[in-house]
C-alpha positions as CSV (number, residue, x, y, z in Angstrom):
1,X,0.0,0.0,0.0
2,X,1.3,3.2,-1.0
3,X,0.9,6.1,1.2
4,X,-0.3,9.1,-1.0
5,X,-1.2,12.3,0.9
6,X,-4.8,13.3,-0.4
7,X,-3.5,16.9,-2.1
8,X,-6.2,19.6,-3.6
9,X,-5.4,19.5,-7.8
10,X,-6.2,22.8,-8.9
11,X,-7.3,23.5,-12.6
12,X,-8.6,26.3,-14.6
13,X,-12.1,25.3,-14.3
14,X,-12.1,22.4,-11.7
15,X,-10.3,21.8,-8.4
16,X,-10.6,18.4,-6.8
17,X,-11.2,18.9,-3.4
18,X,-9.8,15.8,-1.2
19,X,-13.2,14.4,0.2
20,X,-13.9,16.1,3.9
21,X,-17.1,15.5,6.1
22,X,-18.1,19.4,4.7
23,X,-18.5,18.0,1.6
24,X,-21.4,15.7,2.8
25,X,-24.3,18.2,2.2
26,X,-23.2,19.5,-1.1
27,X,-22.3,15.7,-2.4
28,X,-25.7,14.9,-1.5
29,X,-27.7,17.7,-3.3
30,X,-25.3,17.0,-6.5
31,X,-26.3,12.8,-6.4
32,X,-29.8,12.7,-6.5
33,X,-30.4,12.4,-10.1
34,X,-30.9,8.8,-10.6
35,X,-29.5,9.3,-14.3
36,X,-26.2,9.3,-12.8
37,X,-25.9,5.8,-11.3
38,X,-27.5,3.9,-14.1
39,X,-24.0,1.8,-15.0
40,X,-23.1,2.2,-11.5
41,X,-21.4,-0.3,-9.0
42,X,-22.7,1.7,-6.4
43,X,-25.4,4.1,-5.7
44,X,-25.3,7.4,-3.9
45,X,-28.3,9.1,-4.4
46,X,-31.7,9.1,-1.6
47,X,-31.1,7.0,1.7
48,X,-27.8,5.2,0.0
49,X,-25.9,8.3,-0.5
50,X,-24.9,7.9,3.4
51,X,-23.3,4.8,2.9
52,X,-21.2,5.6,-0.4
53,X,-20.3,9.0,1.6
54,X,-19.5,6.7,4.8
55,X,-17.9,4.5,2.9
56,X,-15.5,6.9,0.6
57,X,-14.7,8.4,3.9
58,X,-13.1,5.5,5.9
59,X,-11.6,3.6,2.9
60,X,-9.6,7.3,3.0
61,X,-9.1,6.9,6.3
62,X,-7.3,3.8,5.9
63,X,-5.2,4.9,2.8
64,X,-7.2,2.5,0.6
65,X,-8.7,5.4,-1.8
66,X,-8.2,8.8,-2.3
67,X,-11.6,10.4,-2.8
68,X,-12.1,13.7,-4.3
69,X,-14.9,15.9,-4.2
70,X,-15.1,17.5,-7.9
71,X,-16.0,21.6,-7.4
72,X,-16.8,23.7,-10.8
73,X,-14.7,27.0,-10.7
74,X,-17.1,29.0,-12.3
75,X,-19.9,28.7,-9.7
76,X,-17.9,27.3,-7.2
77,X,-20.3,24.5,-7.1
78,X,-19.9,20.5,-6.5
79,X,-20.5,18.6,-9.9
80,X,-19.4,15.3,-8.7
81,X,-17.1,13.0,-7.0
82,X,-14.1,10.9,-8.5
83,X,-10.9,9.3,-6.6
84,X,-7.9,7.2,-7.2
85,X,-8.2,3.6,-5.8
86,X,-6.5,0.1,-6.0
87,X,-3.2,1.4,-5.3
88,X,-0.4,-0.4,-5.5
89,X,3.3,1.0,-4.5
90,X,5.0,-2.4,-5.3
91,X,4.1,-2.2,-9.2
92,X,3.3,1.7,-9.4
93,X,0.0,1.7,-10.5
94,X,-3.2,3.2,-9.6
95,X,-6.6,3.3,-10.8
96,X,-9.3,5.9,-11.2
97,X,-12.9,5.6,-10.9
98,X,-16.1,6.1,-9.0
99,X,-16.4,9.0,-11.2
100,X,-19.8,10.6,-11.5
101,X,-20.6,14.4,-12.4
102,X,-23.9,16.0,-12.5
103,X,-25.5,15.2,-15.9
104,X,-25.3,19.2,-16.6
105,X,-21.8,18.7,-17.0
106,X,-21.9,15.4,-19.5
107,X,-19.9,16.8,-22.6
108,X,-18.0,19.4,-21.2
109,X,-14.6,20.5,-19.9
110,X,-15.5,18.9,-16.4
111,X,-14.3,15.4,-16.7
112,X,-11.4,15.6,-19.7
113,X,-9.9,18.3,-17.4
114,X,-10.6,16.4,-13.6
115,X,-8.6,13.5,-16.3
116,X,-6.0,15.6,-16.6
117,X,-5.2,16.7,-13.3
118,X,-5.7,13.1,-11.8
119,X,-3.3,11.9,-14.8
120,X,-0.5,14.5,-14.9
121,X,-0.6,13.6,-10.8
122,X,-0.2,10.0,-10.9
123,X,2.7,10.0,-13.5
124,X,4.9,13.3,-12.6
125,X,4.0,13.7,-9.1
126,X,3.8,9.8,-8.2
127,X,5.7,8.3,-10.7
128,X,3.1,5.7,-11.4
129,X,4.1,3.3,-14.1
130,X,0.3,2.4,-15.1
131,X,-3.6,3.9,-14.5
132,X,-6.1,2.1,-14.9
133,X,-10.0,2.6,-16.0
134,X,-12.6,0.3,-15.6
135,X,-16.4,0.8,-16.8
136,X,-19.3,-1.6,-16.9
137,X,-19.0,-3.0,-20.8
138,X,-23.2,-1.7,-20.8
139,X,-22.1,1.7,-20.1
140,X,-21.3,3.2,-23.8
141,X,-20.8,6.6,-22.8
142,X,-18.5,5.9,-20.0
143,X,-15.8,3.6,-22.5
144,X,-16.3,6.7,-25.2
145,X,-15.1,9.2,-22.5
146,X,-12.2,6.8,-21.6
147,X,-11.1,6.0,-24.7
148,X,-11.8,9.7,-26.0
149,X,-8.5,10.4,-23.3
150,X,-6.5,8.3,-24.7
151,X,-6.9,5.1,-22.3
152,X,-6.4,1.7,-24.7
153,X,-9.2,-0.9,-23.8
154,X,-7.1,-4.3,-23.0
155,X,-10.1,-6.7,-22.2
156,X,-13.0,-7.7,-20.5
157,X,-13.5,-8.8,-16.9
158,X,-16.2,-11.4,-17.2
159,X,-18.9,-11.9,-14.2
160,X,-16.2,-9.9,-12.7
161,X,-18.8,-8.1,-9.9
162,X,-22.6,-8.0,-8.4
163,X,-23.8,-4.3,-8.4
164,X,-26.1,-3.2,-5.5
165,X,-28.8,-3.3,-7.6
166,X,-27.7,-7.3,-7.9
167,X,-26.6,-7.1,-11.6
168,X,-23.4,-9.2,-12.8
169,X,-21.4,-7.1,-14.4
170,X,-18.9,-7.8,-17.0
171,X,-16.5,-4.8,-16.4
172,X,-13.9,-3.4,-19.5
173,X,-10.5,-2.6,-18.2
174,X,-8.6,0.7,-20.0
175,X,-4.9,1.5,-19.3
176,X,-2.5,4.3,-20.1
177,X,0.9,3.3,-19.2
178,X,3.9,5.9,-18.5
179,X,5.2,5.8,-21.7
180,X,2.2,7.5,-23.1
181,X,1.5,9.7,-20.8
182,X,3.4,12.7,-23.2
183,X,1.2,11.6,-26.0
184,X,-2.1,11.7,-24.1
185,X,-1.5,14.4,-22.2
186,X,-0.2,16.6,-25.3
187,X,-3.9,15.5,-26.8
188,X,-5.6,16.4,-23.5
189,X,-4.3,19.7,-22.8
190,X,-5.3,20.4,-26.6
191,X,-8.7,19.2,-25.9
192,X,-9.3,21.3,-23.2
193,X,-8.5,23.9,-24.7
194,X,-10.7,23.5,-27.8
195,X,-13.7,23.3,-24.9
196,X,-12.8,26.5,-23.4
């Protein structure tokens, strides 16, 4: 286990917030649209939202995920949550996920620039060798966003999980690996800015 300090990543129109219990009410307001947790392993909106929040909290507390809360710059409003999780200092690598945004937000600059600023992170600040991505195969938009930033789909996890709403989910697995981090995040930075 790898011992990452949770740090704020500031952008020009998103800063992820690490996740703090002052984050609870605004999380809440932002994850009651049940469009958001369709493909979902979990659900966080109505009476579940205290459980994921619970949850995202103490798997923090034990260093076993790095939530962030995701807060839009130009409102200074919470669109979502994402965080890095599964990580592991022996073979440098990391993944993120248990990304959701407000649907307001599908389409925009939100998510390929909280992408960025996770990314850039993991491979110059914490010299990760790999990130992973992993998306239920159902979930089209999700693997278009992924692969739209560059991530290469590798496989498919068969049965690989039950969600809450007792579906068995087959789960594709995206990677970018060190190497192509210059590449990706060359095409990133460019796509941002064509969103601005």
């Amino acid at each position: 286990m790898m011992n990452i300090n949770a740090t704020k990543l500031q952008g020009n129109h998103v800063v992820l917030e690490p996740l703090q219990p002052t984050h609870e009410n605004e999380l809440y307001v932002a994850a009651q649209d049940q469009a958001i947790w369709t493909y979902t392993g979990s659900k966080a909106y109505g009476p579940q939202f205290k459980h994921w929040f619970d949850s995202a909290y103490v798997k923090m507390s034990k260093n076993q995920h790095i939530p962030f809360a995701v807060r839009r710059l130009k409102d200074n409003k919470i669109v979502g949550s994402t965080r890095y999780y599964d990580i592991e200092s022996e073979h440098k690598r990391l993944t993120i996920g248990y990304t959701w945004y407000i649907p307001e937000t599908w389409g925009t600059v939100i998510n390929p620039e909280c992408k960025y600023l996770l990314l850039k992170n993991a491979f110059e600040l914490l010299q990760m060798n790999r990130v992973e991505f992993c998306t239920d195969v159902r979930n089209v938009r999700a693997r278009a966003a992924i692969r739209k930033i560059g991530a290469t789909e590798e496989g498919v996890l068969r049965n690989h999980m039950i969600t809450t709403d007792g579906v068995l989910r087959n789960t594709v697995v995206f990677s970018i690996i060190n190497s192509e981090w210059p590449t990706v995040k060359s095409a990133l930075e460019q796509r941002i800015q064509n969103l601005m």
